[in-house]
N, C-alpha and C positions, 0 to 999 in steps of 0.2 A: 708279441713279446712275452714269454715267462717269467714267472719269479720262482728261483728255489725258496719254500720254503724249510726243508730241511737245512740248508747252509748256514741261513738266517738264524733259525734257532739254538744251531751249535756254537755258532758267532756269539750269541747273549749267551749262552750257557757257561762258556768260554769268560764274558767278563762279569756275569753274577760274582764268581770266586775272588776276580781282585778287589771288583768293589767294595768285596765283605773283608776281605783281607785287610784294604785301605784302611777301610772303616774302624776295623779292632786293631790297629795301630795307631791310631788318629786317639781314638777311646781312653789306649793304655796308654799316650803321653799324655792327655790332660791330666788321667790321674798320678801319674806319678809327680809331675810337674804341681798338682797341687798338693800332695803329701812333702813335697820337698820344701815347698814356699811356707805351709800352714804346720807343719809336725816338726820334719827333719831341721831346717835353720834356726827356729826356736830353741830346739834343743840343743843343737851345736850352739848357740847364743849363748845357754845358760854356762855351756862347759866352757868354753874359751874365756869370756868375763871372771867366772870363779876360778882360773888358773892365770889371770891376764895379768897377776904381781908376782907369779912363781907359785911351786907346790908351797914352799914355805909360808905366805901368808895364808895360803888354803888351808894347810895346816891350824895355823893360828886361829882363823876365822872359829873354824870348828870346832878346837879346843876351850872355847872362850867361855868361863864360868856360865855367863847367862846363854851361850849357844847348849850347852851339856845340859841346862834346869828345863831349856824346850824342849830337848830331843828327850829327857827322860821323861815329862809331862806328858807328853805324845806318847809314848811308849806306855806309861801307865794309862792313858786312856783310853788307849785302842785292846789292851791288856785285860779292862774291864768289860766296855762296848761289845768287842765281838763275842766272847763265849756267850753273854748274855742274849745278841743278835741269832747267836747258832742255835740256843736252846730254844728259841722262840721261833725261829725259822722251821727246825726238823716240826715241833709240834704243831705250826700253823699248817705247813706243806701238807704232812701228813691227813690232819683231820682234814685239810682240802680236796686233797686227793684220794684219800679211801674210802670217805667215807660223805652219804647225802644228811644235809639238817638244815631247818630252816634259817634265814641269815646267811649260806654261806655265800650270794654274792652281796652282801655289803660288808663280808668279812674282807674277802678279795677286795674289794674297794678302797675299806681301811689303812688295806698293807701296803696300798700303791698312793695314800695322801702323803708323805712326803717327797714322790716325786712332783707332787703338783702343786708343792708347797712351798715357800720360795725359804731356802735356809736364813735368811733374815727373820723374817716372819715366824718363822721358826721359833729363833734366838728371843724375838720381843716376846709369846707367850710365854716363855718361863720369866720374864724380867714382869710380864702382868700377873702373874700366879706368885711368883717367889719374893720380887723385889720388896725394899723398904716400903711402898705405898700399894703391895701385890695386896691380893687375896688371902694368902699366908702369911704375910708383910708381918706385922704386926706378933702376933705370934712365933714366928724364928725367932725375931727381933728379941722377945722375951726369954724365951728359952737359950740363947747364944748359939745359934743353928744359923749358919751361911751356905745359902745354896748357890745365888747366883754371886759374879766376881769373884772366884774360888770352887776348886775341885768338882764336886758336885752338879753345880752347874754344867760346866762342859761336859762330863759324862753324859748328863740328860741329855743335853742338847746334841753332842755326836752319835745317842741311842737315838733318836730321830729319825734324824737324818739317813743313817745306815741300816735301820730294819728292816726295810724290805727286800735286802741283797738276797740275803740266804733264801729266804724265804721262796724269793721269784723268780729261784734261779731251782730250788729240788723241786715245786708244784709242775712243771712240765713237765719234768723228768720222772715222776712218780703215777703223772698221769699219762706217761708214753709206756710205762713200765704195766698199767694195770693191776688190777686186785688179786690176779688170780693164785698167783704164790702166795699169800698171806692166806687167803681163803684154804688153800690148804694146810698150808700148817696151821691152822685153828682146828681143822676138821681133823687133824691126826694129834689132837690133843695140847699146842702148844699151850700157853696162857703170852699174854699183851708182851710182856718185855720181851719173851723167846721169841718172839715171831718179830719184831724190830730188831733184834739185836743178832740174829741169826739169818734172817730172810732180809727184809727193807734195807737192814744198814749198805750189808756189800752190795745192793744195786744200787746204790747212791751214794757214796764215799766220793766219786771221783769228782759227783755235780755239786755236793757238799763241801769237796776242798776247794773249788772252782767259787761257789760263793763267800766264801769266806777270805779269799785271796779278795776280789771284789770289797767285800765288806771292808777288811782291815786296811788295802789301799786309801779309800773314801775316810773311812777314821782320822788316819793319819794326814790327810789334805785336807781336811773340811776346815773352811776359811769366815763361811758367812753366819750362821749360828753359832761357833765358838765366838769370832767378835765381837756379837753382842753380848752375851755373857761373861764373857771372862774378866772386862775393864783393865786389858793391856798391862799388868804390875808385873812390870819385870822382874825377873825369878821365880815367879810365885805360880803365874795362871797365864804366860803366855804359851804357846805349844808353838811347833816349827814355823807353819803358815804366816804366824801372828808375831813371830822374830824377827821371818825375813822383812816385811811391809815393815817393821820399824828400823831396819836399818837400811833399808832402800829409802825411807822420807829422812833417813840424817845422811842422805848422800855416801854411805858406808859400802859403794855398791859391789867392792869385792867381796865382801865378808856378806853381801845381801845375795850375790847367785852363790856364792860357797855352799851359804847353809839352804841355797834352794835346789842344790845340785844334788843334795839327800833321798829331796821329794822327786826326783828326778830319775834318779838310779831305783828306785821303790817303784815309780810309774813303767820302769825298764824290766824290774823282776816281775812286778806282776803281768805284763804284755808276755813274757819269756815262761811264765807258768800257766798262764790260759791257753799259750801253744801247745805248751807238752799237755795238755789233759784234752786239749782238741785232738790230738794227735793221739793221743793213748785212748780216746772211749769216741772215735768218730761217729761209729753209730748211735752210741745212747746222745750224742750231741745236736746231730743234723736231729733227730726223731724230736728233741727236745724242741727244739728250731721250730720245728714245724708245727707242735704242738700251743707253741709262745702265739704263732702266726694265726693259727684258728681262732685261741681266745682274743685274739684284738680285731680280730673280725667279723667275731659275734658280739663284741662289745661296740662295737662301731654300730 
């Protein structure tokens, strides 16, 4: 008795294809089925609830003196936060990327402690350095200087938290991009600012507005170091985040998704502007990617 073996193998070759076909349909319904359960209903939640009395009280919600004193707070904080985050990000990125000195990986290190930092923890250092029995306690005190409970404070505490966006978002891209165009415009006479502001800037404008969308998002959300600092005075030092949670504990819960449906549509444009800049610079993006992927490999 024979066996084909040629039949046999055309037979499996034959169901390799659906199996992997199965397979990557089986794949794509977990994920969507979990982006619908954990992203998508969430966010339908928030929008249904904040229009769940009519646009009119959605209206209302919004227009409400103490909703207008958070959104402007927010506004002035993220207003302050990021340019200061951008300035510090292009200089940090830069001397990371062009150039060798000793330190520069515990600089790298430094820029990446508030992701390992818990924004609480955060929040309590400036309340140990600044507060009434801080470090500088005593001294503001004297002077009539309020850092924390008041303005100042949350700006600290949201530069924190949000410095290393820009930052760790051009060092890839600067180091996917190489030295070798600067090196020449040095060598055909540029000086420092020509050579950034004519060479480095347009190859990195697109990864720079890409972190800075990133940055100002986080600005405008961050929940757990502004808490601690601000002490909740309504009008004064609450920001969006710190509105909604108090009118979500007085049971206010239309007027608590209204004004959370802000942070909502801001978490929708920035998702809607990291597409178009993926889409507009795919290569310098994916190269970036990849780049991100090596240092955490050597750092492992």
């Amino acid at each position: 008795m024979s066996y084909n073996f040629q039949t046999s193998y055309s037979t499996a070759s034959r169901k390799r294809p659906r199996r992997l076909y199965l397979g990557r349909i089986i794949l794509i319904a977990v994920t969507l089925a979990f982006l619908a359960a954990f992203l998508l209903l969430p966010l339908l939640a928030v929008f249904t609830q904040a229009l769940a009395k009519g646009v009119g009280a959605y209206l209302a919600a919004i227009s409400d003196p103490l909703a207008w004193s958070a959104i402007k707070l927010t506004l002035w904080v993220a207003a302050i936060a990021v340019p200061l985050n951008l300035v510090f990000g292009v200089a940090a990125a830069w001397a990371i990327a062009k150039f060798d000195f000793r330190g520069k990986s515990t600089l790298i290190t430094l820029i990446d402690l508030p992701f390992a930092v818990s924004p609480v923890i955060a929040g309590l250092i400036y309340i140990l350095i600044f507060g009434a029995h801080g470090w500088f306690g005593p001294f503001l005190q004297a002077h009539d200087i309020r850092i924390v409970f008041a303005v100042p404070g949350i700006v600290l505490a949201t530069i924190f938290v949000t410095f290393p966006f820009v930052a760790r978002e051009l060092i890839p891209v600067m180091q996917a991009q190489g030295k070798d165009d600067e090196e020449t415009a040095l060598s055909l006479g540029a000086n420092g600012w020509q050579t950034f502001w004519r060479v480095t800037f347009p190859n990195i404008r697109w990864g720079l507005l890409y972190g800075v969308l990133l940055c100002n998002a986080r600005a405008m959300g961050e929940f757990g170091a502004v808490s601690v600092v601000s002490g909740h005075i309504r009008g004064l030092t609450n920001t969006v985040p710190l509105h909604v949670e108090i009118l979500y504990n007085e049971y206010n819960y239309t007027a608590a998704f209204a004004v959370a449906s802000l942070l909502a549509l801001l978490a929708l444009l920035t998702l809607a502007g990291k597409s178009i800049l993926e889409w507009r610079e795919p290569e310098l993006y994916h190269a970036a990617r990849r780049q991100q992927a090596i240092q955490r490999t050597r750092r492992s």
